[in-house]
C-alpha positions as CSV (number, residue, x, y, z in Angstrom):
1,X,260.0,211.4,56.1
2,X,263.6,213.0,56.8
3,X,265.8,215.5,56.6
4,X,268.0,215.4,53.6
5,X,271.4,213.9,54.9
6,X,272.5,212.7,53.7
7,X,274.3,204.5,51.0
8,X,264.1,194.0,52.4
9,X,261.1,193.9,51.4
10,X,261.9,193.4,47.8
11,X,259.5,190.6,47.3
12,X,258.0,189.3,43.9
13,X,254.4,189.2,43.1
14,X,253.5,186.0,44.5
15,X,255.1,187.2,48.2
16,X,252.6,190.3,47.7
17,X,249.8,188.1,47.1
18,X,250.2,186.2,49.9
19,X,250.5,189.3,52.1
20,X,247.3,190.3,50.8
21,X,245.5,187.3,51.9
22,X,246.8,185.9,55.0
23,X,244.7,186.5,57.9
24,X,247.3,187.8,61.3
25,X,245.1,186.8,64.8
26,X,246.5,189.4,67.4
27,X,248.6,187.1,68.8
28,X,250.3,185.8,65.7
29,X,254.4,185.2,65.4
30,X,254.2,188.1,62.5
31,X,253.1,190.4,65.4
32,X,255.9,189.3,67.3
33,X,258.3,189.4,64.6
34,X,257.6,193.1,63.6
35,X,256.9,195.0,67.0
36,X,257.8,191.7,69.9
37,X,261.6,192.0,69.3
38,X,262.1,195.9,69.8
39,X,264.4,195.6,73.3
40,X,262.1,197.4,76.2
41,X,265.9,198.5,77.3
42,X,265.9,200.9,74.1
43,X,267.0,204.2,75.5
44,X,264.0,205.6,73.2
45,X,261.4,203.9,74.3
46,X,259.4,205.2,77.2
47,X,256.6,202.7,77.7
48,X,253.6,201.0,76.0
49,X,250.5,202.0,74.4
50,X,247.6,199.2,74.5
51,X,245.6,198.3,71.0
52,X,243.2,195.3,69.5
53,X,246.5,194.5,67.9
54,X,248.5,194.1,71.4
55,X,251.0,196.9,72.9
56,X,253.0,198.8,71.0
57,X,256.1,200.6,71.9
58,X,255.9,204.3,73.0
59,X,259.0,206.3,72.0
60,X,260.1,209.8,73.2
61,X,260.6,212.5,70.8
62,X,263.5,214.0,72.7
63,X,266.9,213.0,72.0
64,X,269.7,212.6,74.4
65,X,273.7,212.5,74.5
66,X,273.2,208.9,73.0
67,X,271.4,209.8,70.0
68,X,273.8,213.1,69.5
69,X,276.6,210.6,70.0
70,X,275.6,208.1,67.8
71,X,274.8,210.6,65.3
72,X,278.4,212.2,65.3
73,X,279.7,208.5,64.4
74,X,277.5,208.1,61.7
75,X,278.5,211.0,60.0
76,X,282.0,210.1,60.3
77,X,281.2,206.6,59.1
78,X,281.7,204.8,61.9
79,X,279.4,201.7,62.0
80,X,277.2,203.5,59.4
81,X,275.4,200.0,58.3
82,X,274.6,199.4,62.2
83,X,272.9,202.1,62.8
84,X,269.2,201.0,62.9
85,X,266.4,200.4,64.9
86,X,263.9,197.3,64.7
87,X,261.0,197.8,62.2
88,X,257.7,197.7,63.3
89,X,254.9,200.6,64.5
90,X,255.7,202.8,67.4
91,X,253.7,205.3,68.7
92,X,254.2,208.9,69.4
93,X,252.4,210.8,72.4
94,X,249.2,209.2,72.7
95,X,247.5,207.9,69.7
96,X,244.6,206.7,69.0
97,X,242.4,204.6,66.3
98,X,242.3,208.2,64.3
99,X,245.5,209.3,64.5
100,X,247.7,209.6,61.4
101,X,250.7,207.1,60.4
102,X,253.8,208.1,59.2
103,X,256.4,206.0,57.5
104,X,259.7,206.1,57.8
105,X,262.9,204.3,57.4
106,X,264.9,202.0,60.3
107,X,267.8,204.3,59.8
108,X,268.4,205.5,63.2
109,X,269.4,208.6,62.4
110,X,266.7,209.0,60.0
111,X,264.5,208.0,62.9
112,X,266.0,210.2,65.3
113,X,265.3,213.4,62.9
114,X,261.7,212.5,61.7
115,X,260.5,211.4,66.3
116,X,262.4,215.0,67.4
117,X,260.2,217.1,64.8
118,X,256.8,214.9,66.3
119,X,256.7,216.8,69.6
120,X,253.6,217.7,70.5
121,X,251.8,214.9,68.3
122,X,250.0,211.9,68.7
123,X,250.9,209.7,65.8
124,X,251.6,206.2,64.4
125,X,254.9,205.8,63.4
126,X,255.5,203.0,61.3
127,X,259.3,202.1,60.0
128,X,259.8,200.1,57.2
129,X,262.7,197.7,57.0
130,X,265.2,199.4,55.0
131,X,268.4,197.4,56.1
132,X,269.4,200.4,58.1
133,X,269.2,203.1,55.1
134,X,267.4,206.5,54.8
135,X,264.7,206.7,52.9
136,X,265.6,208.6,49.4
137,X,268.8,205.8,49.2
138,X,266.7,202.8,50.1
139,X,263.8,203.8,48.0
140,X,265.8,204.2,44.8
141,X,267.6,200.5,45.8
142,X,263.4,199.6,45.9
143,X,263.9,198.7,49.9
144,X,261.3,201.6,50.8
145,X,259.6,200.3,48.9
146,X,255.7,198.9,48.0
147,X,256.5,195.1,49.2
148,X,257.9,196.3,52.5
149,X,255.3,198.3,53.1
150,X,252.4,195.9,52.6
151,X,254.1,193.6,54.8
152,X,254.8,195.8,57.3
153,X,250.6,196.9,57.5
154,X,250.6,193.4,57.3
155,X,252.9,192.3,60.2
156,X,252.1,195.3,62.7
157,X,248.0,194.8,62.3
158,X,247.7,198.4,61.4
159,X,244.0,197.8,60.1
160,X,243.1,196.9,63.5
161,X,245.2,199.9,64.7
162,X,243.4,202.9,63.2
163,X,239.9,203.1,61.9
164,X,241.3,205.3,58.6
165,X,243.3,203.9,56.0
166,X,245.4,206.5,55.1
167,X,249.3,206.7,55.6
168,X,251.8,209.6,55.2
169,X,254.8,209.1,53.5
170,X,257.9,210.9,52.5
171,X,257.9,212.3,49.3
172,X,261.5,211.2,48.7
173,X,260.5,208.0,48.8
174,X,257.8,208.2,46.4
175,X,260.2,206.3,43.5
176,X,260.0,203.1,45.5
177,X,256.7,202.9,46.3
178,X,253.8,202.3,43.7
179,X,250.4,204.2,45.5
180,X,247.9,202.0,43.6
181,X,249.6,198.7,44.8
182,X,249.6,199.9,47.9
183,X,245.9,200.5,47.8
184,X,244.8,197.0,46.1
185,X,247.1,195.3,48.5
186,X,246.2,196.5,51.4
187,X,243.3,198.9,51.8
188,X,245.2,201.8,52.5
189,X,246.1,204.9,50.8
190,X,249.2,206.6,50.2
191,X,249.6,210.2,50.8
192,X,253.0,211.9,49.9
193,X,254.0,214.6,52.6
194,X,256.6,216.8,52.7
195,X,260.5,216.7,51.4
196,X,261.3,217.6,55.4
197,X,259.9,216.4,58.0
198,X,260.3,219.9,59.5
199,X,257.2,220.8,57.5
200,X,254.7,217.8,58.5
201,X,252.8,219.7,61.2
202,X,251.8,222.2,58.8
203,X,250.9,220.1,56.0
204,X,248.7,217.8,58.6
205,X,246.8,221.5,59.5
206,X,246.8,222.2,56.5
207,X,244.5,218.8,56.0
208,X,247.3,216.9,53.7
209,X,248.1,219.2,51.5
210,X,251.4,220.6,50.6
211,X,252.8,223.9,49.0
212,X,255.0,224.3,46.4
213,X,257.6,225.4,49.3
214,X,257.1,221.7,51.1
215,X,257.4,220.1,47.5
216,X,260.8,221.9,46.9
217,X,264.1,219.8,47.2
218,X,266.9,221.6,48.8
219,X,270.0,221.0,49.0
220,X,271.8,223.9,50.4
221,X,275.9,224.0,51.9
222,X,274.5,222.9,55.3
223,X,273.2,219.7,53.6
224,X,276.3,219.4,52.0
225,X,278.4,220.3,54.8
226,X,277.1,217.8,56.8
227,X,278.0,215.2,54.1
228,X,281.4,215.5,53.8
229,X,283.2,214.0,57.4
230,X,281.5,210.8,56.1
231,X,282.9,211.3,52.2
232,X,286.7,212.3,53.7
233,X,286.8,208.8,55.9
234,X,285.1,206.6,53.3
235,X,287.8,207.9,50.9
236,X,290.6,207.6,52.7
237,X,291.2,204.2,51.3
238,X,291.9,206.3,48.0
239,X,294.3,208.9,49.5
240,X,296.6,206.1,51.0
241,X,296.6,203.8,48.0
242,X,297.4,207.0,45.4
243,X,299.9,208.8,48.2
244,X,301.7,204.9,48.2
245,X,302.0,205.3,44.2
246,X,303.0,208.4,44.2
247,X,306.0,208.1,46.4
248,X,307.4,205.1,45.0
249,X,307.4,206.6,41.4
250,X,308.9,209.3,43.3
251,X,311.8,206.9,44.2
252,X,312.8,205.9,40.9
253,X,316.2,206.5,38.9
254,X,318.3,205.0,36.7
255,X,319.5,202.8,39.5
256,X,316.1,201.4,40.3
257,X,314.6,202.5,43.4
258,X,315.1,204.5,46.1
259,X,314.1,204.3,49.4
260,X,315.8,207.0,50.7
261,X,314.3,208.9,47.7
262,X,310.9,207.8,48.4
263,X,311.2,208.8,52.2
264,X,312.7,212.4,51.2
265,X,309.6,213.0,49.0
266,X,306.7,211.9,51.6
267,X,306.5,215.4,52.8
268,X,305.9,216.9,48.8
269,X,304.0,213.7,47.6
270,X,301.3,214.0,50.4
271,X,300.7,217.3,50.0
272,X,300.0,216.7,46.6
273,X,297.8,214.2,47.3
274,X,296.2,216.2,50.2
275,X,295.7,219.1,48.0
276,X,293.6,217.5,45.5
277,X,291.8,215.5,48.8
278,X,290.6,218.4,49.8
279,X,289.6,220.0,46.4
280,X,287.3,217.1,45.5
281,X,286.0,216.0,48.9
282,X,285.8,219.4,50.4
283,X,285.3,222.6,48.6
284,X,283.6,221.1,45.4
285,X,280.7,219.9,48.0
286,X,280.8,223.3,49.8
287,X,280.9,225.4,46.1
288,X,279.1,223.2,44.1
289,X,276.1,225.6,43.1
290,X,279.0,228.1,42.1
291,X,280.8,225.9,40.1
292,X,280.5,226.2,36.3
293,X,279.5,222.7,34.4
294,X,276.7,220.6,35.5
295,X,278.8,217.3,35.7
296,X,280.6,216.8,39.1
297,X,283.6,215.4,37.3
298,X,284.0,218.5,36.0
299,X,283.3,220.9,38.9
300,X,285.8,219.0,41.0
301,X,288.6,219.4,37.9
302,X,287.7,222.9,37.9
303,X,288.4,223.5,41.5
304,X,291.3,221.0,41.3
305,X,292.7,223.2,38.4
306,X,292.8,226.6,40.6
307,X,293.8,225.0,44.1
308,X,296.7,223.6,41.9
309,X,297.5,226.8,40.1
310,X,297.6,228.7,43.6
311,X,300.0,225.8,44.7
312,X,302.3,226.7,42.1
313,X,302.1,230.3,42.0
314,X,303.3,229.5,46.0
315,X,306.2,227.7,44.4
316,X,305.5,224.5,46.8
317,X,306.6,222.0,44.5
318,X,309.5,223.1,43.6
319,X,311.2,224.6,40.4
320,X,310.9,221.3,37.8
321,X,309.0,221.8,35.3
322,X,307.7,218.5,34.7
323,X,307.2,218.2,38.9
324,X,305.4,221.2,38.9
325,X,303.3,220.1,35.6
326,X,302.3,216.7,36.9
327,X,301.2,218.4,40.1
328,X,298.7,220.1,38.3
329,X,297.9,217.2,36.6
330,X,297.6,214.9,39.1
331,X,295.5,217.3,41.6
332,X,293.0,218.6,38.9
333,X,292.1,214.4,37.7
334,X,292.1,213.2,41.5
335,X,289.6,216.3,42.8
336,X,287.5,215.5,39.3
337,X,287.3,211.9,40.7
338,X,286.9,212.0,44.5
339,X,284.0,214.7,43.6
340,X,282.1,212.6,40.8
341,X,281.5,210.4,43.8
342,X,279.5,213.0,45.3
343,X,276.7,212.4,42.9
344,X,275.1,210.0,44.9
345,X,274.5,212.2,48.2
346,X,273.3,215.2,45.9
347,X,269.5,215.9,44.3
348,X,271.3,217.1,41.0
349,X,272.0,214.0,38.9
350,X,270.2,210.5,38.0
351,X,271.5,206.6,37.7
352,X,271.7,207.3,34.0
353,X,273.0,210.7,34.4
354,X,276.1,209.6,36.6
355,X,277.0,206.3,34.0
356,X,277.0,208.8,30.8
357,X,278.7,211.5,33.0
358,X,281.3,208.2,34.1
359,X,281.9,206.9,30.5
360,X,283.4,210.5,29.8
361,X,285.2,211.6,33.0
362,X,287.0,208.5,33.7
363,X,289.3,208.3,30.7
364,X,290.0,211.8,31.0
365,X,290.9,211.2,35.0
366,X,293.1,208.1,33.9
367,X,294.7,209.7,31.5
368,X,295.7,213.0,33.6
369,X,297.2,210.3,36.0
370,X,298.9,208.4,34.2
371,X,300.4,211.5,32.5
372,X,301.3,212.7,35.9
373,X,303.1,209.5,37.0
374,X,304.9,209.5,33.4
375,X,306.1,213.1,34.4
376,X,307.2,211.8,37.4
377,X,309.1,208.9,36.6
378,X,310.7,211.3,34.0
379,X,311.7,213.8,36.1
380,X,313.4,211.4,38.8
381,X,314.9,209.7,36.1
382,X,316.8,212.9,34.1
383,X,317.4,214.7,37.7
Protein backbone atom coordinates (compact mmCIF):
# COMPACT_ATOMS: atom_id res chain seq x y z
CA UNK A 1 0.00 0.00 0.00
CA UNK A 2 1.52 3.60 -1.10
CA UNK A 3 1.15 6.56 -2.58
CA UNK A 4 2.17 6.70 -6.20
CA UNK A 5 5.84 8.12 -6.20
CA UNK A 6 7.19 7.51 -7.56
CA UNK A 7 13.55 1.75 -9.54
CA UNK A 8 14.24 -11.12 -2.46
CA UNK A 9 12.02 -13.36 -2.06
CA UNK A 10 12.28 -14.67 -5.58
CA UNK A 11 12.46 -18.27 -4.56
CA UNK A 12 11.70 -21.41 -6.81
CA UNK A 13 9.17 -23.90 -6.00
CA UNK A 14 11.02 -26.12 -3.93
CA UNK A 15 12.01 -22.93 -1.42
CA UNK A 16 8.02 -22.45 -1.29
CA UNK A 17 7.50 -25.88 -0.35
CA UNK A 18 9.65 -25.82 2.31
CA UNK A 19 8.21 -22.61 3.73
CA UNK A 20 5.02 -24.39 3.68
CA UNK A 21 6.14 -27.05 5.88
CA UNK A 22 8.60 -26.06 8.32
CA UNK A 23 7.37 -25.74 11.70
CA UNK A 24 8.88 -21.93 13.54
CA UNK A 25 8.79 -22.57 17.72
CA UNK A 26 8.46 -18.91 19.09
CA UNK A 27 11.79 -18.66 19.73
CA UNK A 28 13.25 -19.85 16.47
CA UNK A 29 16.36 -17.88 14.57
CA UNK A 30 13.68 -17.11 11.64
CA UNK A 31 11.83 -15.04 14.39
CA UNK A 32 14.98 -13.37 15.03
CA UNK A 33 15.98 -12.93 11.57
CA UNK A 34 12.68 -11.14 10.43
CA UNK A 35 11.62 -8.92 13.51
CA UNK A 36 15.03 -9.53 16.20
CA UNK A 37 17.33 -7.24 14.05
CA UNK A 38 15.04 -4.07 13.74
CA UNK A 39 17.53 -1.53 15.97
CA UNK A 40 15.23 -0.48 19.23
CA UNK A 41 17.36 3.01 18.46
CA UNK A 42 15.05 3.38 15.22
CA UNK A 43 13.68 6.88 15.50
CA UNK A 44 10.20 5.14 14.51
CA UNK A 45 9.84 2.83 16.87
CA UNK A 46 8.18 3.70 20.07
CA UNK A 47 8.09 0.43 22.07
CA UNK A 48 6.87 -3.18 22.02
CA UNK A 49 3.77 -4.94 21.78
CA UNK A 50 3.76 -8.63 23.49
CA UNK A 51 2.28 -11.79 21.27
CA UNK A 52 2.53 -15.92 21.43
CA UNK A 53 4.96 -15.09 18.68
CA UNK A 54 7.36 -12.84 21.11
CA UNK A 55 7.38 -8.78 21.00
CA UNK A 56 6.98 -7.04 18.15
CA UNK A 57 8.08 -3.52 17.38
CA UNK A 58 5.57 -0.68 17.88
CA UNK A 59 6.09 2.17 15.43
CA UNK A 60 4.64 5.81 15.52
CA UNK A 61 2.54 6.99 12.74
CA UNK A 62 3.88 10.47 13.01
CA UNK A 63 6.79 11.55 11.07
CA UNK A 64 9.48 13.91 12.11
CA UNK A 65 12.28 16.31 10.61
CA UNK A 66 14.16 12.94 9.99
CA UNK A 67 11.65 11.28 7.97
CA UNK A 68 10.94 14.77 6.00
CA UNK A 69 14.68 14.89 5.65
CA UNK A 70 15.34 11.73 4.42
CA UNK A 71 12.52 11.98 2.22
CA UNK A 72 13.87 15.23 0.45
CA UNK A 73 17.18 13.11 -0.33
CA UNK A 74 15.41 10.41 -1.75
CA UNK A 75 13.75 12.37 -4.21
CA UNK A 76 16.78 14.01 -5.30
CA UNK A 77 18.47 10.56 -5.47
CA UNK A 78 20.61 10.78 -2.88
CA UNK A 79 21.24 7.19 -1.32
CA UNK A 80 17.92 6.16 -3.03
CA UNK A 81 18.94 2.21 -2.71
CA UNK A 82 19.60 2.81 1.16
CA UNK A 83 16.72 3.98 2.01
CA UNK A 84 14.94 1.00 3.78
CA UNK A 85 13.82 -0.33 6.83
CA UNK A 86 14.25 -4.02 8.22
CA UNK A 87 11.45 -6.44 7.03
CA UNK A 88 9.44 -8.06 9.45
CA UNK A 89 5.78 -7.23 11.23
CA UNK A 90 5.29 -4.05 13.22
CA UNK A 91 2.45 -3.04 14.81
CA UNK A 92 0.41 0.08 14.71
CA UNK A 93 -1.48 1.54 17.84
CA UNK A 94 -2.50 -1.38 19.69
CA UNK A 95 -3.38 -4.56 17.90
CA UNK A 96 -4.66 -7.28 18.68
CA UNK A 97 -5.19 -11.20 17.52
CA UNK A 98 -8.21 -9.56 15.25
CA UNK A 99 -6.77 -6.80 13.92
CA UNK A 100 -6.11 -6.43 10.09
CA UNK A 101 -2.44 -6.83 8.37
CA UNK A 102 -1.35 -4.79 5.83
CA UNK A 103 1.59 -5.30 3.58
CA UNK A 104 3.79 -3.15 2.38
CA UNK A 105 7.20 -2.67 1.00
CA UNK A 106 10.81 -1.93 3.15
CA UNK A 107 11.04 1.24 1.09
CA UNK A 108 11.25 3.74 3.73
CA UNK A 109 9.67 6.24 2.09
CA UNK A 110 7.01 3.94 1.02
CA UNK A 111 6.83 3.02 4.70
CA UNK A 112 6.76 6.38 5.89
CA UNK A 113 3.64 7.29 3.55
CA UNK A 114 1.53 4.07 4.16
CA UNK A 115 2.39 4.41 8.90
CA UNK A 116 1.41 8.44 8.57
CA UNK A 117 -2.09 7.58 6.80
CA UNK A 118 -2.59 4.63 9.94
CA UNK A 119 -3.34 7.15 12.68
CA UNK A 120 -5.89 6.30 14.60
CA UNK A 121 -5.67 2.42 13.77
CA UNK A 122 -4.69 -0.57 15.33
CA UNK A 123 -3.08 -2.73 12.68
CA UNK A 124 -0.47 -5.37 11.68
CA UNK A 125 1.89 -4.00 9.46
CA UNK A 126 3.84 -6.43 7.74
CA UNK A 127 6.80 -5.32 5.19
CA UNK A 128 8.01 -7.50 2.76
CA UNK A 129 11.68 -7.52 1.72
CA UNK A 130 11.71 -5.62 -1.41
CA UNK A 131 15.56 -4.64 -1.38
CA UNK A 132 14.57 -1.21 -0.45
CA UNK A 133 11.87 -0.60 -3.52
CA UNK A 134 8.22 0.57 -3.52
CA UNK A 135 5.85 -1.72 -4.14
CA UNK A 136 4.44 -1.24 -7.97
CA UNK A 137 8.58 -1.28 -9.05
CA UNK A 138 9.40 -4.30 -6.87
CA UNK A 139 6.27 -6.14 -7.73
CA UNK A 140 6.79 -5.98 -11.53
CA UNK A 141 10.78 -7.09 -10.72
CA UNK A 142 8.55 -10.20 -8.75
CA UNK A 143 10.30 -8.90 -5.29
CA UNK A 144 6.74 -8.08 -3.83
CA UNK A 145 6.05 -10.75 -4.67
CA UNK A 146 4.18 -14.40 -3.65
CA UNK A 147 7.68 -16.10 -2.30
CA UNK A 148 8.43 -13.16 -0.04
CA UNK A 149 5.33 -13.05 1.24
CA UNK A 150 4.95 -16.68 2.34
CA UNK A 151 8.19 -16.40 3.92
CA UNK A 152 7.61 -13.42 5.54
CA UNK A 153 4.01 -15.07 7.31
CA UNK A 154 6.40 -17.66 7.71
CA UNK A 155 9.39 -15.87 9.50
CA UNK A 156 7.18 -13.32 11.62
CA UNK A 157 4.70 -16.23 13.07
CA UNK A 158 1.81 -14.29 11.79
CA UNK A 159 -0.62 -17.41 12.32
CA UNK A 160 0.10 -17.29 15.82
CA UNK A 161 -0.35 -13.40 15.53
CA UNK A 162 -3.98 -13.02 14.51
CA UNK A 163 -6.74 -15.50 14.80
CA UNK A 164 -7.98 -14.41 10.96
CA UNK A 165 -6.25 -15.21 8.00
CA UNK A 166 -6.79 -12.55 5.89
CA UNK A 167 -4.11 -9.86 4.66
CA UNK A 168 -4.54 -6.40 2.89
CA UNK A 169 -2.42 -5.66 0.19
CA UNK A 170 -1.83 -2.95 -2.26
CA UNK A 171 -3.43 -3.23 -5.35
CA UNK A 172 -0.30 -2.07 -7.24
CA UNK A 173 1.29 -4.92 -6.26
CA UNK A 174 -1.19 -7.36 -7.32
CA UNK A 175 1.18 -8.31 -10.62
CA UNK A 176 3.66 -9.90 -8.25
CA UNK A 177 1.70 -11.76 -6.16
CA UNK A 178 -0.33 -14.91 -7.14
CA UNK A 179 -3.63 -14.85 -4.44
CA UNK A 180 -4.20 -18.70 -4.73
CA UNK A 181 -0.50 -19.50 -3.88
CA UNK A 182 -0.67 -17.40 -1.27
CA UNK A 183 -3.72 -19.23 0.11
CA UNK A 184 -2.31 -23.06 -0.42
CA UNK A 185 0.93 -21.93 0.97
CA UNK A 186 0.07 -20.49 3.79
CA UNK A 187 -3.52 -20.32 5.00
CA UNK A 188 -4.15 -16.95 4.38
CA UNK A 189 -6.01 -14.82 2.01
CA UNK A 190 -5.24 -12.06 -0.09
CA UNK A 191 -7.36 -9.09 -0.30
CA UNK A 192 -6.42 -6.28 -2.74
CA UNK A 193 -7.02 -2.69 -1.15
CA UNK A 194 -6.79 0.45 -2.44
CA UNK A 195 -4.30 2.17 -5.29
CA UNK A 196 -3.59 4.89 -2.15
CA UNK A 197 -3.16 4.22 0.93
CA UNK A 198 -5.12 7.48 1.64
CA UNK A 199 -8.22 5.49 0.99
CA UNK A 200 -7.61 2.26 3.37
CA UNK A 201 -9.71 3.52 6.33
CA UNK A 202 -12.66 3.67 4.19
CA UNK A 203 -12.32 0.61 2.34
CA UNK A 204 -11.72 -1.27 5.97
CA UNK A 205 -15.41 0.51 7.00
CA UNK A 206 -16.51 -0.17 4.16
CA UNK A 207 -15.85 -4.13 5.20
CA UNK A 208 -13.08 -4.64 2.34
CA UNK A 209 -14.56 -3.51 -0.37
CA UNK A 210 -13.47 -0.87 -2.72
CA UNK A 211 -15.13 1.62 -5.20
CA UNK A 212 -14.47 2.22 -8.53
CA UNK A 213 -12.84 5.71 -7.19
CA UNK A 214 -10.25 3.52 -4.84
CA UNK A 215 -9.58 1.16 -8.00
CA UNK A 216 -8.64 4.18 -10.23
CA UNK A 217 -4.90 4.81 -10.99
CA UNK A 218 -3.92 8.35 -10.99
CA UNK A 219 -1.31 9.95 -12.01
CA UNK A 220 -1.81 13.55 -11.96
CA UNK A 221 1.23 16.72 -12.29
CA UNK A 222 1.65 16.40 -8.55
CA UNK A 223 2.63 12.74 -9.01
CA UNK A 224 4.71 13.80 -11.70
CA UNK A 225 6.11 16.72 -10.25
CA UNK A 226 7.36 15.04 -7.53
CA UNK A 227 9.18 12.70 -9.84
CA UNK A 228 11.30 14.76 -11.58
CA UNK A 229 14.26 16.25 -8.90
CA UNK A 230 15.10 12.50 -8.88
CA UNK A 231 15.02 12.15 -13.03
CA UNK A 232 17.16 15.67 -13.39
CA UNK A 233 20.15 14.18 -10.93
CA UNK A 234 19.97 10.61 -12.28
CA UNK A 235 20.39 12.21 -15.77
CA UNK A 236 22.90 14.38 -15.31
CA UNK A 237 25.43 11.79 -16.29
CA UNK A 238 23.74 12.34 -19.82
CA UNK A 239 23.89 16.16 -19.83
CA UNK A 240 27.75 16.26 -19.02
CA UNK A 241 28.69 13.43 -21.41
CA UNK A 242 26.53 15.08 -24.53
CA UNK A 243 27.56 19.03 -23.35
CA UNK A 244 31.47 17.38 -23.50
CA UNK A 245 30.60 16.24 -27.25
CA UNK A 246 29.11 19.03 -28.22
CA UNK A 247 31.87 21.46 -27.41
CA UNK A 248 34.64 19.62 -28.79
CA UNK A 249 32.86 19.32 -32.23
CA UNK A 250 32.36 22.80 -31.52
CA UNK A 251 36.22 23.20 -31.63
CA UNK A 252 36.90 21.82 -34.81
CA UNK A 253 38.42 23.51 -38.13
CA UNK A 254 40.50 22.80 -40.75
CA UNK A 255 43.35 23.09 -38.41
CA UNK A 256 42.23 20.40 -36.11
CA UNK A 257 40.99 21.49 -32.86
CA UNK A 258 40.54 24.26 -30.96
CA UNK A 259 40.66 24.85 -27.55
CA UNK A 260 40.18 28.22 -27.50
CA UNK A 261 37.21 27.48 -29.82
CA UNK A 262 35.82 24.97 -27.65
CA UNK A 263 36.09 27.34 -24.44
CA UNK A 264 34.36 30.35 -26.51
CA UNK A 265 31.37 28.04 -27.32
CA UNK A 266 30.73 26.59 -23.61
CA UNK A 267 28.30 29.38 -22.99
CA UNK A 268 26.07 28.44 -26.57
CA UNK A 269 26.83 24.63 -26.35
CA UNK A 270 25.27 24.33 -22.75
CA UNK A 271 22.51 26.11 -23.37
CA UNK A 272 21.80 23.93 -26.01
CA UNK A 273 22.10 21.10 -24.11
CA UNK A 274 20.25 22.72 -21.16
CA UNK A 275 17.39 23.54 -23.36
CA UNK A 276 16.61 20.24 -24.46
CA UNK A 277 17.41 19.01 -20.46
CA UNK A 278 14.79 20.77 -19.45
CA UNK A 279 12.22 19.93 -22.40
CA UNK A 280 12.56 16.24 -21.75
CA UNK A 281 13.09 15.95 -18.00
CA UNK A 282 10.88 18.87 -17.06
CA UNK A 283 7.96 20.04 -19.03
CA UNK A 284 7.22 16.68 -20.90
CA UNK A 285 6.57 15.15 -17.15
CA UNK A 286 4.62 18.28 -16.15
CA UNK A 287 2.47 18.33 -19.81
CA UNK A 288 2.42 14.94 -20.48
CA UNK A 289 -1.52 14.44 -20.57
CA UNK A 290 -1.57 17.54 -23.00
CA UNK A 291 0.80 16.25 -25.24
CA UNK A 292 -0.37 14.77 -28.55
CA UNK A 293 1.06 11.00 -29.25
CA UNK A 294 0.85 8.29 -26.84
CA UNK A 295 4.63 7.33 -27.01
CA UNK A 296 6.91 9.46 -24.69
CA UNK A 297 9.53 9.55 -27.27
CA UNK A 298 7.40 11.46 -29.16
CA UNK A 299 5.78 13.79 -26.62
CA UNK A 300 9.31 14.85 -25.47
CA UNK A 301 10.28 15.58 -29.51
CA UNK A 302 7.27 17.45 -29.59
CA UNK A 303 8.00 19.72 -26.83
CA UNK A 304 11.70 19.64 -27.85
CA UNK A 305 10.57 20.86 -31.28
CA UNK A 306 8.63 24.16 -29.84
CA UNK A 307 11.15 25.00 -26.90
CA UNK A 308 13.72 24.89 -29.92
CA UNK A 309 11.62 26.93 -32.34
CA UNK A 310 11.04 29.69 -29.47
CA UNK A 311 14.98 29.54 -29.05
CA UNK A 312 15.36 30.46 -32.52
CA UNK A 313 12.73 32.85 -33.08
CA UNK A 314 14.91 34.64 -29.83
CA UNK A 315 17.84 34.41 -32.26
CA UNK A 316 20.08 32.70 -29.24
CA UNK A 317 22.10 30.75 -31.41
CA UNK A 318 23.17 32.93 -33.62
CA UNK A 319 22.59 33.63 -37.44
CA UNK A 320 24.18 30.19 -39.09
CA UNK A 321 22.03 28.37 -40.64
CA UNK A 322 23.38 25.04 -40.12
CA UNK A 323 24.04 26.26 -36.14
CA UNK A 324 20.72 27.30 -35.83
CA UNK A 325 19.40 23.93 -37.77
CA UNK A 326 21.32 21.49 -35.65
CA UNK A 327 20.07 23.21 -32.56
CA UNK A 328 16.81 22.21 -33.47
CA UNK A 329 17.97 19.07 -34.21
CA UNK A 330 19.81 18.29 -31.46
CA UNK A 331 17.24 19.68 -28.68
CA UNK A 332 14.10 18.06 -30.27
CA UNK A 333 16.15 14.12 -30.41
CA UNK A 334 17.83 14.75 -26.74
CA UNK A 335 14.14 15.89 -25.06
CA UNK A 336 12.59 12.72 -27.15
CA UNK A 337 15.24 10.68 -25.31
CA UNK A 338 15.69 11.98 -21.75
CA UNK A 339 11.57 11.81 -21.71
CA UNK A 340 11.23 8.07 -23.17
CA UNK A 341 12.90 7.33 -19.84
CA UNK A 342 10.05 8.57 -18.11
CA UNK A 343 8.12 5.51 -18.94
CA UNK A 344 9.08 3.67 -16.09
CA UNK A 345 7.76 6.11 -13.24
CA UNK A 346 4.40 6.64 -15.31
CA UNK A 347 0.99 4.20 -15.28
CA UNK A 348 0.73 4.85 -19.10
CA UNK A 349 2.93 2.21 -20.81
CA UNK A 350 3.95 -1.59 -20.35
CA UNK A 351 7.47 -3.70 -20.60
CA UNK A 352 6.41 -4.52 -24.09
CA UNK A 353 5.03 -1.24 -24.81
CA UNK A 354 8.34 0.70 -23.95
CA UNK A 355 10.75 -2.09 -26.16
CA UNK A 356 8.42 -1.56 -29.37
CA UNK A 357 8.10 2.19 -28.52
CA UNK A 358 12.41 1.83 -28.15
CA UNK A 359 13.03 -0.10 -31.46
CA UNK A 360 11.31 3.02 -33.18
CA UNK A 361 12.50 6.14 -31.26
CA UNK A 362 16.01 5.29 -30.87
CA UNK A 363 17.13 5.38 -34.57
CA UNK A 364 15.18 8.38 -35.07
CA UNK A 365 17.03 10.10 -31.76
CA UNK A 366 20.45 8.76 -33.23
CA UNK A 367 20.01 9.86 -36.29
CA UNK A 368 18.75 13.60 -35.32
CA UNK A 369 22.20 13.65 -33.37
CA UNK A 370 24.30 12.57 -35.44
CA UNK A 371 22.86 14.97 -38.07
CA UNK A 372 23.33 17.69 -35.56
CA UNK A 373 27.01 16.96 -34.77
CA UNK A 374 27.52 16.61 -38.81
CA UNK A 375 26.01 20.23 -38.89
CA UNK A 376 28.28 21.16 -36.56
CA UNK A 377 31.40 19.96 -37.61
CA UNK A 378 30.34 21.60 -40.99
CA UNK A 379 29.68 24.72 -39.84
CA UNK A 380 33.02 25.20 -37.79
CA UNK A 381 34.74 23.82 -40.54
CA UNK A 382 33.39 26.36 -43.68
CA UNK A 383 33.26 29.44 -40.90
Amino acid sequence: MESLDQKCGCGNSNELISLQLKVLSDNCSCQTAGIGTVPAIKHFIMGNIKTPAGQIPQVTTELNWKDYFGAFKVRWGIKRNQYRVEPGLYAIGTPSERSDVLVTANYKLTFDIVRKNLTGLNMWLLVLDTKGVNVWCSAGKGNFGTAELVKRIGMTNLDKIVMHRRLILPQLGATGVAAHEVKNLSGFTVLYGPVRITDIKLYINARYKATKEMRLVRFDIYDRIKLIPNDIVYNMRYLLAVAGVLAILSGINTDGISFRQILSNLVPVFKVVALGYVAGLVLTPMLLPYIPFRNFSFKGLTIGAVISIAALLNHSFGDSVLINLAAFLFISGFSSFLAMNFTGASTYTSLAGVKKEMRIAVPIQIALSVAAGIMIVVDKIIS
